[in-house]
C-alpha positions in Angstrom: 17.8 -9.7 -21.0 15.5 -7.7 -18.9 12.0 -8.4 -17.6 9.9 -6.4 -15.3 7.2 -7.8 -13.2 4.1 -6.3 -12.9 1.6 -7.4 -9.9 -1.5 -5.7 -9.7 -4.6 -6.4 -6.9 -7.4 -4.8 -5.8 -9.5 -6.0 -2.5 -13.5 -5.6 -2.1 -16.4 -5.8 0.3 -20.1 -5.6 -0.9 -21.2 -4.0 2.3 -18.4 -1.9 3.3 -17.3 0.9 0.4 -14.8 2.8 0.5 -12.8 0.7 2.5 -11.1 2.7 5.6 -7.8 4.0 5.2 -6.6 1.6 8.2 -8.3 -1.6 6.8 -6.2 -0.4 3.4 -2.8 -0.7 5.1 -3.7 -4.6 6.9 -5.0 -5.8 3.3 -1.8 -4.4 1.6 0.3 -6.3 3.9 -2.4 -9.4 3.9 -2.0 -9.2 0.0 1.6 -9.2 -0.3 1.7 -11.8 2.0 -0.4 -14.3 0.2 0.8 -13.5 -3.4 4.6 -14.4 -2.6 3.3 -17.6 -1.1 1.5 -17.8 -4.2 4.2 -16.7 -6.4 6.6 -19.4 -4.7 4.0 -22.1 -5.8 4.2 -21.2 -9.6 1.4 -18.8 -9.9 0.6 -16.1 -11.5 -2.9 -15.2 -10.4 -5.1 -16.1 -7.5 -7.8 -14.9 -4.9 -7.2 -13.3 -1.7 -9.7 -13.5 1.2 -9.2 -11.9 4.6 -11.3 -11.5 7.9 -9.8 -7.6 9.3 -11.4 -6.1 12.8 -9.8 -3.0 13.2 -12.3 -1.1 15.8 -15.3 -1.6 18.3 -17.5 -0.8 15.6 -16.9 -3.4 13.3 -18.8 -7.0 14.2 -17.7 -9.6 16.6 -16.2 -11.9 13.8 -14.7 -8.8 11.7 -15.8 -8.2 8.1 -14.7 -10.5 5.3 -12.6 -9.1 2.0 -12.2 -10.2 -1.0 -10.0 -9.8 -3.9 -8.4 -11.0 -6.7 -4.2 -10.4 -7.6 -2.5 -10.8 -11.3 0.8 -10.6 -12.7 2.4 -10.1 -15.7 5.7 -9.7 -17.1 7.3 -7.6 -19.7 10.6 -8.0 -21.6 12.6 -4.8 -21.2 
């Protein structure tokens, strides 16, 4: 038997759309991150919430994501 695993996330800020190609690449590793801890714990869904400063323009205390990650599997 065969199973494939499917994760799928997606990250969001109310204020801050599209989200810079740099900001991109430390939420990706942010995400994967927090859904293998996740995983390891049993689940298969869960929220992800980061705080990213990446230049001089963004505020003192950085800008706060959200998100929300998912996985499903499928029998091959």
């Amino acid at each position: 038997m065969q199973k494939k695993i499917i994760i799928t996330y997606s990250w969001w800020n109310a204020e801050r759309t599209p989200i810079p190609a740099n900001v991109q690449e430390a939420l990706e590793e942010s995400a994967m991150d927090r859904i293998t801890n996740q995983m390891k714990d049993g689940y298969t869904s869960g929220t992800l919430s980061d705080n990213v400063r990446m230049n001089d323009n963004d505020p003192e205390d950085g800008i706060d994501y959200q998100g929300f990650w998912g996985m499903t599997t499928e029998t091959l």
